[in-house]
N, C-alpha and C positions, 0 to 999 in steps of 0.2 A: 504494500500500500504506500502511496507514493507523499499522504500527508503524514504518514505512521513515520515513515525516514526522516522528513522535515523535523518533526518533534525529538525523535532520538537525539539527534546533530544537534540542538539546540540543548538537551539535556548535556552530553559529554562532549561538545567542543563548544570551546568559548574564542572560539579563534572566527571573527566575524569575515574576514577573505575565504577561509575552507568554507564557511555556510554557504556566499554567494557563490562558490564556485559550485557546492555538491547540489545547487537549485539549480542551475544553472544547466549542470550536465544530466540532472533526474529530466527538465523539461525541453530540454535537445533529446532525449530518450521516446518522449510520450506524443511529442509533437512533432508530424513531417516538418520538413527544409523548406519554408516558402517563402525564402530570402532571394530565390532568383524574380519572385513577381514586383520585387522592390524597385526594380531599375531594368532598361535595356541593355541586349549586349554590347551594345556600343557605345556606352556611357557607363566611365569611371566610376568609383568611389567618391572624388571630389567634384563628379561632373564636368568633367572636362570630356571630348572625344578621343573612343578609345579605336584605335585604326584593328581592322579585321585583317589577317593574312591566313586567307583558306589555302590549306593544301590541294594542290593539281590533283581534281578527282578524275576515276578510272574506272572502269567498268560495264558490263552492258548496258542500263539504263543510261550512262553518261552519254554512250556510243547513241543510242536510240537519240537521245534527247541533240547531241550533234549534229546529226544528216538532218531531223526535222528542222532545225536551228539554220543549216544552213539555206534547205528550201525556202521557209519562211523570208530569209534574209534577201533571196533570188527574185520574190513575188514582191516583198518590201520596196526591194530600190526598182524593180520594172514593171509595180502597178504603174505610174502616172508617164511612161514614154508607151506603156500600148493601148494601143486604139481599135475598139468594136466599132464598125461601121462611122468611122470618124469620130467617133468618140471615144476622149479618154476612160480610159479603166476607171481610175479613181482619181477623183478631182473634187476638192473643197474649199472651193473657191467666194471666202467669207464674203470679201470685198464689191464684188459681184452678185451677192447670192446666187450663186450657179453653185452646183453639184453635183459629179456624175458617182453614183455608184455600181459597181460592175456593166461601166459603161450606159446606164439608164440615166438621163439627164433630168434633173432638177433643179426647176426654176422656180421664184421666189413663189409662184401662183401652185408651186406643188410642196409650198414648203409642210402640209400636215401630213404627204407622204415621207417626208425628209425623216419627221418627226416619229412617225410609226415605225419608219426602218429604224431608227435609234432605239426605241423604247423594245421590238423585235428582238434586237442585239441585247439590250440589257437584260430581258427577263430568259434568254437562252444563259447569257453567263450564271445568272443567279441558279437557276435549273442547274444547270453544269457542277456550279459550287454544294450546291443541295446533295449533289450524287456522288459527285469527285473530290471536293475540298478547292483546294486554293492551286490547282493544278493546271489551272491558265496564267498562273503568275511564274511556277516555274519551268513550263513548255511554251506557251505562245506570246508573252507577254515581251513586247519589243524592247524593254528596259531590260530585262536577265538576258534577252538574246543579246544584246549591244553588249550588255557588261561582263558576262560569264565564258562569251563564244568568241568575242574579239578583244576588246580591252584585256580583260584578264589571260587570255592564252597570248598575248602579245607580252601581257608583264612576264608570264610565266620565261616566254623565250628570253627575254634580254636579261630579267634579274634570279630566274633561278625560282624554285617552288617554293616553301611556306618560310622554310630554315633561312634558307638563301635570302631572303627578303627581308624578315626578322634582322638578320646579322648587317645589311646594307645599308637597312636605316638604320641602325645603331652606330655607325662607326663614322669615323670623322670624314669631312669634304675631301676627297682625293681628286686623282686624275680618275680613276678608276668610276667612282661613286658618282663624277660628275658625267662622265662619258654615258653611263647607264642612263643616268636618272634625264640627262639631256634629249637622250636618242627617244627615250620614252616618251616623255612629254609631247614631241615632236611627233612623232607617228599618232599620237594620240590626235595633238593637232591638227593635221593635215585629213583625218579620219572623221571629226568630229565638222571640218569644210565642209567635206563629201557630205555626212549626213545631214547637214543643214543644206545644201543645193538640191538633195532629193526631196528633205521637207517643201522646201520654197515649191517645186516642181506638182506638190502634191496642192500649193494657196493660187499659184497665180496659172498652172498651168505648163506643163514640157516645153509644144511651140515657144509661148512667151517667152519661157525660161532661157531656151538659146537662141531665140532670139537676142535676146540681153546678152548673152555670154559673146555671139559673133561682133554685136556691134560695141563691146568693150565698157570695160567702168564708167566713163564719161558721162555718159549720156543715160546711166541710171545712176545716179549716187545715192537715191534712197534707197532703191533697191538692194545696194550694195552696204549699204549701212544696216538695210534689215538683216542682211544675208550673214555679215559680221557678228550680230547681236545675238541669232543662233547659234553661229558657231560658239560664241561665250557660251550659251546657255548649257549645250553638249557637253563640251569642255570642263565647266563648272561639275557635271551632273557623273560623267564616265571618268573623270581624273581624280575627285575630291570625295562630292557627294555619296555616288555610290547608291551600297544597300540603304542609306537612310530612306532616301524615296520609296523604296519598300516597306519602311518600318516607321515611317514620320509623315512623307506626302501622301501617301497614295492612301487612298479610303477604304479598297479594296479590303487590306487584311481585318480592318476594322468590323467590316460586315461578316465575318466568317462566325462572331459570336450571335449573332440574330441566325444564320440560313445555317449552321451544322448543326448535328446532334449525334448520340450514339448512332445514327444507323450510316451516316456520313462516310464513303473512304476517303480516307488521307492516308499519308505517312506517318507508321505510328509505329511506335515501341513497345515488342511485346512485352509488359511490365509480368505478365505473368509467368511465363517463362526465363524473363531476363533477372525476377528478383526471387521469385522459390521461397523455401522459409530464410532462409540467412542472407538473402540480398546477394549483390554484386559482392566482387573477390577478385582478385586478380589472378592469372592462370600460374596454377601448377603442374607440369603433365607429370606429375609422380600418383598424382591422385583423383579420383574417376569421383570428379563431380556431380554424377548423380545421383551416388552414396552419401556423400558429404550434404546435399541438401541446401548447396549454394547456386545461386542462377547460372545463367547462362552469361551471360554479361561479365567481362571478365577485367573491366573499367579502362579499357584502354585509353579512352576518349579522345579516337579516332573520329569518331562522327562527329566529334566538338569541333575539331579543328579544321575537318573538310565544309564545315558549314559553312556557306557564303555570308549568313547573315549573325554567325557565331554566338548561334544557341545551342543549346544541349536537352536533343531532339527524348532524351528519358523523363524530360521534368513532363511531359505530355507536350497537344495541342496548342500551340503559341501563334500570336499574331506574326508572329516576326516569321515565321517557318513559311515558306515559299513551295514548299511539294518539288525540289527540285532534284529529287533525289540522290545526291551526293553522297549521307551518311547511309543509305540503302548500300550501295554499293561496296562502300569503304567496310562497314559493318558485316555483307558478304565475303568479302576480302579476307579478313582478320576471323572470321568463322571457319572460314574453309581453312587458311592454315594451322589453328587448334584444335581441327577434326571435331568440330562443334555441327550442326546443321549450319543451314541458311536462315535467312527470313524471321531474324532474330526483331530486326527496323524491315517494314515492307506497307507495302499498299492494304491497309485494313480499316476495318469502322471499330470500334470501342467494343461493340458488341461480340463482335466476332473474338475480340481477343478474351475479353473476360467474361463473355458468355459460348463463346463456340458457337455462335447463330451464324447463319450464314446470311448473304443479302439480300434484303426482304425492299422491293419499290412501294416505297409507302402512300401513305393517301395524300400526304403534304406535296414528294415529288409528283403523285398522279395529277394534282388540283395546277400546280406548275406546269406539266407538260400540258394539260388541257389549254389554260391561259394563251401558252405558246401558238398552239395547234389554232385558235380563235384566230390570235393577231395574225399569225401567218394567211389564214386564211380571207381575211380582209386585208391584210395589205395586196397578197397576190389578187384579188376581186378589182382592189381598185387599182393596178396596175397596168390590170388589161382593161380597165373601161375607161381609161385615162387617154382623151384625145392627143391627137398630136398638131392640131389647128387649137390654138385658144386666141379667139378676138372679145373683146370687151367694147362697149361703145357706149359711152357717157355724154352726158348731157353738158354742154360750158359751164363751171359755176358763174355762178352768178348772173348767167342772162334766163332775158324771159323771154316769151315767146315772140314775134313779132307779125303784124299785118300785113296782108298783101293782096290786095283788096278779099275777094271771098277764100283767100286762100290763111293757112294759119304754119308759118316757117320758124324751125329750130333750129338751134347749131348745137353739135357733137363734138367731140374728139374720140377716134378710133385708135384701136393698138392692135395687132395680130402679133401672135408668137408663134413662131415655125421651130415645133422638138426637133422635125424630124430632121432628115440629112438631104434631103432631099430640095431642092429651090423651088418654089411657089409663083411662077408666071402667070400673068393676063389676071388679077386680083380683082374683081369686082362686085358690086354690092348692087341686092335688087329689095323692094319693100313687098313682103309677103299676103295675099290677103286684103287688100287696104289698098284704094286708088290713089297716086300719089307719083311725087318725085325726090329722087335722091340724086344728088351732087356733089364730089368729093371734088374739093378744092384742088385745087391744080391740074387734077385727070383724072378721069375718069376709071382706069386702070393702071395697076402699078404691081411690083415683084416684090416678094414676103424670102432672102435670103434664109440658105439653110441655116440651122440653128441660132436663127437672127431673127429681129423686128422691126415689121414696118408700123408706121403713125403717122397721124392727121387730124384733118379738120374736116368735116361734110357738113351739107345741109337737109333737111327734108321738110317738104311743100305737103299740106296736106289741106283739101277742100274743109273747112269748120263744118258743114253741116254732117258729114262723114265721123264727125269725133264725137262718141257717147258720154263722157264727162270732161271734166277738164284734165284730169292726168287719162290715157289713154294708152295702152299697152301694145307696142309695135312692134312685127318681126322680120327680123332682116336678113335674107339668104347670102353666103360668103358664095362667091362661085368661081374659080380655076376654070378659064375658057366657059365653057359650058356645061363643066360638073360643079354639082352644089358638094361643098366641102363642109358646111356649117352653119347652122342657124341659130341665132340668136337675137336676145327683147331687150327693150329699150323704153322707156316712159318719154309720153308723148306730150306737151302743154300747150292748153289751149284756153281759154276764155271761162271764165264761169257759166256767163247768160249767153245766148245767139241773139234776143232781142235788140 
C-alpha cells in the first residue's frame, strides 16, 4: 500500500531529502511517463529550437513511398505545361478568376463548381483520414515529398546520415564545414527557384510564364519580385523550417483528434507485445525472452531517431506522427537481426492490437462515404449540364426606358463567355416570341474568341401596346450563322399607364 510506505518513512527516517525522494520514486512507480505531452519534439527544455537529425531510413515501405514520391513529383512540376484540348491541366489563376482543373475551365460564373470541387477534395481527405490516419501527410502531401525525397536525401549526400550531421554542426567553421554547409544551401537555392517558377506557372499560367522568361526580367519586374518572394518563402520553409509546418502550421495533424478512433489504421506500436508483463529491456541473446516475460521491444530507439518529426512513435498516436513510415521499417530492420518477428511498429487500429479485432467499416466511415458519393454525384450532374455558351444581358443602370413615338426603346449591355476551345463566328441576337427590334451597337454580328469574351451595348424597340405590364419578360435567341446556340430573359420597361 502505497500510503502504508509514506507513513512508515515518516515514522523511521527523519531525513526530509530521503522522504521527497522515496514519494517521488513510489509515484514515478504508480503513474505512467506523460512528460512527453509537456512539450514538442522540437522544442527544448528552455524552449529554444531543438534541430531534428533523422537517420537515412531504408527499407520496403521507404522504397514504396520513393517511386510514388517520385511520380507525384513528375505530375507536380508537368501539371501546369500540359494541355487537354488547349487547356491547361491545372491552373489557378486567383488574379483572373480562371481555373482549370484537370483541364475543365473555370470561370468566375462557375465559381460554386470551383467551390464543390474543393469541398469534394476535403470530405474525401477526411474519409481517407477516418480509415487511414494521417497517411496523406506522409505519402502524398507535397511538403514530406519536397522535404524527405529531395532536400533531405541531398543533405544526406553532401553531409553524411544522422552521426555525420550531428558531429558537423558541432564543430568549429572550417574549410571543410564551410564547403558542405555552402554547396548545401546552394542546391537548396537554386531548387527552391525551380519550385517557385512551377508555382508561378500553376497562378499566372505556362504560356505567360515563358512568355516572361523569353522576353527577360525587364519588362516584368513585379513578376520577378513575386517570383523572388517565393523562392524566400521555399527557402525559409525546406532549409530552416522544416517539420514544424507539420507540427505548428499545418491544421491537418490537429484534426486527427476529432476524425480517429480505435477503429482508425495508422502506424502504431504494438504496446502489447512490445511491453509483456516487465516492459521493454534491452536485448540479450543469452536469454529466450519469452520465458523471461519481457517485451519484445528491446529499447533500441531506432525508431526515435529515424523519425523525421522526432517522436517516439511507443508513447502512442501523436499529432506530430506523419504515417511516414520510417520507424516501420527501421523497427523491421532491428527485429529481423535479433530473430524477433516483424511488425512489432506496422499499419494497425488500436483495436486490432489490444483487442485482436480485425477491420470493421463502420457506420461513421459509411455516413462519410455516402456524403462523398452525394457530392460526387452532383458535382458530376452539374458538370455535364454546365453550358459552354454563357451570355448575360443587362439592362444600363441607371436608365429608363425611352419614347419613340408608339414604340417603347431600352439599352443593354451584353457579355458572352466562350468555355469552349473552339471560336464563335457570325454572333447574332434575334427577340423570341414578341414583335420587335434589336440592335447591337456597332454590328450587327461579331466573333465570341475561344476561351475569350465578347461585350456590348444593344438596343431593343418594342411596340407599348404589345407590353403587359410595365416590367415585361423578354427572350432572346444567341445564334452562330443560323444555329440557335442559347436562349436567354431579360426585363423589359415600359410605362405604367398607355393612357
Amino acid at each position: 500500500n502505497f500510503n502504508s510506505c509514506i507513513v512508515c518513512v515518516k515514522v523511521f527516517c527523519f531525513d526530509t531529502v530521503v522522504l521527497k525522494s522515496f514519494i517521488k520514486t513510489k509515484a514515478m512507480a504508480v503513474l505512467p511517463d506523460e512528460s512527453f505531452r509537456d512539450s514538442i519534439a522540437t522544442i527544448d527544455v528552455e524552449g529554444n529550437r531543438k534541430y531534428i537529425y533523422p537517420k537515412k531510413p531504408s527499407g520496403k515501405f521507404y522504397d514504396y513511398r520513393k517511386w510514388l514520391s517520385y511520380f507525384l513529383l513528375i505530375i507536380l512540376v508537368a501539371n501546369p505545361f500540359i494541355k487537354i484540348n488547349g487547356n491547361q491541366f491545372m491552373m489557378f489563376n486567383v488574379v483572373e478568376r480562371r481555373f482549370n482543373i484537370f483541364s475543365f475551365p473555370f470561370w468566375p460564373q462557375d465559381f460554386y463548381l470551383f467551390v464543390l470541387f474543393m469541398i469534394v477534395g476535403v470530405v474525401f481527405v477526411i474519409l481517407f483520414t477516418v480509415i487511414f490516419g494521417r497517411i496523406f501527410c506522409g505519402w502524398i502531401c507535397p511538403q514530406t515529398i519536397f522535404l524527405e525525397m529531395v532536400f533531405r536525401r541531398i543533405e544526406y549526400w553532401i553531409e553524411g546520415d544522422r552521426g555525420a550531421q550531428i558531429r558537423l554542426d558541432k564543430q568549429e567553421w572550417n574549410a571543410d564545414k564551410i564547403r558542405k554547409k555552402a554547396t548545401k544551401w546552394f542546391i537548396f537555392l537554386l531548387i527552391s527557384f525551380f519550385i517557385a517558377n512551377v508555382f508561378l506557372a500553376y497562378l499566372i499560367g505556362s504560356d505567360v510564364l515563358l512568355h516572361m522568361i523569353k522576353d527577360g526580367p525587364k519588362g516584368h519586374l513585379s513578376t520577378l519580385i513575386s517570383l523572388l518572394i517565393f523562392t524566400g518563402v521555399f527557402y525559409f520553409v525546406f532549409a530552416w523550417f522544416r517539420e514544424q509546418v507539420c507540427i505548428i502550421a499545418c491544421p491537418y495533424g490537429r484534426l486527427q483528434g476529432v476524425l480517429l478512433d480505435n477503429k482508425s489504421i495508422n502506424v502504431a506500436y504494438d504496446f502489447v507485445r512490445g511491453e509483456k508483463e516487465k516492459g521493454r529491456a534491452k536485448f540479450n541473446k543469452q536469454e529466450d525472452r519469452a520465458t523471461t516475460g519481457k517485451g519484445d521491444c528491446i529499447d533500441c530507439k531506432q525508431c526515435v531517431h529515424v523519425c523525421p518529426t522526432g517522436i517516439d512513435i511507443r508513447n502512442g498516436t501523436q499529432l506530430e506522427c506523419i504515417n511516414c513510415t520510417a520507424c516501420i521499417d527501421e523497427c523491421d530492420t532491428i527485429m529481423e537481426s535479433v530473430g524477433l518477428p516483424k511488425g512489432l511498429i506496422r499499419y494497425a487500429s488500436e483495436d486490432e492490437i489490444e483487442k485482436n479485432e480485425k477491420f470493421k467499416f463502420t457506420t461513421r466511415m459509411k455516413g462519410y462515404s455516402a456524403v462523398l458519393f452525394i457530392l460526387v454525384g452532383i458535382l458530376s450532374g452539374l458538370l455535364f449540364l454546365r453550358a459552354e455558351i454563357e451570355t448575360s444581358i443587362l439592362r444600363l443602370p441607371g436608365q429608363l426606358f425611352q419614347h419613340k413615338g408608339n414604340n417603347i426603346s431600352n439599352v443593354y449591355t451584353f457579355k458572352i463567355i466562350n468555355k469552349s476551345n473552339n471560336e464563335i463566328k457570325d454572333v447574332h441576337f434575334k427577340l423570341k416570341d414578341i414583335k420587335g427590334t434589336l440592335n447591337v451597337v456597332g454590328k450587327q454580328s461579331f466573333v465570341v474568341p475561344r476561351q475569350g469574351m465578347s461585350s456590348g451595348t444593344l438596343f431593343i424597340e418594342i411596340n407599348k401596346y404589345l407590353l403587359e405590364s410595365d416590367k415585361t419578360k423578354v427572350e432572346i435567341e444567341v445564334y452562330e450563322g443560323d444555329e440557335l446556340i442559347q436562349t436567354t430573359a431579360t426585363n423589359f420597361l415600359g410605362p405604367r399607364s398607355f393612357d
